[in-house]
C-alpha positions in Angstrom: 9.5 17.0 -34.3 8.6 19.3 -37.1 8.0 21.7 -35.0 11.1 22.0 -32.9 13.0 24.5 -35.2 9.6 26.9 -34.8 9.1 26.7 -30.9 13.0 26.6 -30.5 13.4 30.5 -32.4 12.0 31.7 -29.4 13.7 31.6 -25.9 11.1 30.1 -23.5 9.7 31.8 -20.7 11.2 31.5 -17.0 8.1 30.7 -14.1 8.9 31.9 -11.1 6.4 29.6 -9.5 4.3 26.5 -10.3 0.9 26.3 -9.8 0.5 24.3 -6.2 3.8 24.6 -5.3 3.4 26.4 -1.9 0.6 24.3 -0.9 3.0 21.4 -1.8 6.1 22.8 0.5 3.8 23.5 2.8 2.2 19.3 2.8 6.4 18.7 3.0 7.2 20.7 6.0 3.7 19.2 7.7 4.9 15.7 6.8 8.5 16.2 8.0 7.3 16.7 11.6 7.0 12.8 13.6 3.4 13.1 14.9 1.9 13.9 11.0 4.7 11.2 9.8 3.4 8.8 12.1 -0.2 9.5 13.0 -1.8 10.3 9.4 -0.8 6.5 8.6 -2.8 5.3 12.2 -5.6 7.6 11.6 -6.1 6.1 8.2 -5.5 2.4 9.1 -8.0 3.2 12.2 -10.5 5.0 10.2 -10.2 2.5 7.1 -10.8 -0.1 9.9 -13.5 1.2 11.3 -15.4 1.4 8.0 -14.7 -2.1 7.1 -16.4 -3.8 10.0 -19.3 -1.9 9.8 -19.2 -3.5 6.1 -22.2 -6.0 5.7 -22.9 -8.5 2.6 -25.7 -10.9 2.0 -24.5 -13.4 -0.8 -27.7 -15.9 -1.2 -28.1 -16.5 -4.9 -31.8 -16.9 -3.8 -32.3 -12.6 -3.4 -30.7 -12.4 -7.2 -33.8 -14.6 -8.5 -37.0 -12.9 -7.7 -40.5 -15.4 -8.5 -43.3 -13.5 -10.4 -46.6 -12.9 -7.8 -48.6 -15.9 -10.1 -46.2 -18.3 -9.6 -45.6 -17.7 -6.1 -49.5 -17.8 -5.8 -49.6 -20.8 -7.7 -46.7 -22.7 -5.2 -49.0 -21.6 -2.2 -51.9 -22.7 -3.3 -49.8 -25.9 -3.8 -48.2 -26.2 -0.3 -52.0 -25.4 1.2 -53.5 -28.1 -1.0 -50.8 -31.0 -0.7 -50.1 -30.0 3.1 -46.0 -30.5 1.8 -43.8 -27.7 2.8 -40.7 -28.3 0.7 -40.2 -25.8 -2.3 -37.5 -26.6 -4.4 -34.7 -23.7 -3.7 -31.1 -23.7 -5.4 
């Protein structure tokens, strides 16, 4: 605000173009024609798709908790010694 009465001395000065605008009439003209308006949308649903069942996820708890090498040791020497197999696991 106080320095409106500064800037405004000065007339400001006329752009004949903006940076981007010819690529963007360009992207307009593209999108007006039917196969762009309708087939960018199906190639990105397809694509998008595509991507998601090749998507794979492995959610055990078990893989965030990793056992130190002595205690894992330690639990087979205790399986081989009481001939049990059960490990407690969450």
């Amino acid at each position: 605000v106080a320095w409106y009465p500064i800037l405004a001395r000065n007339p400001s000065r006329t752009i004949s173009t903006l940076p981007g605008q010819s690529l963007l009439a360009k992207w307009l003209t593209l999108w007006n024609q039917p196969r762009i308006k309708v087939g960018l949308p199906i190639l990105c649903v397809v694509t998008s798709g595509f991507f998601l069942l090749q998507l794979n996820y492995d959610d055990d708890i078990r893989l965030l908790q990793t056992m130190p090498n002595d205690l894992k040791q330690q639990e087979t020497l205790i399986t081989t010694l009481s001939g049990m197999q059960s490990s407690q696991q969450m």
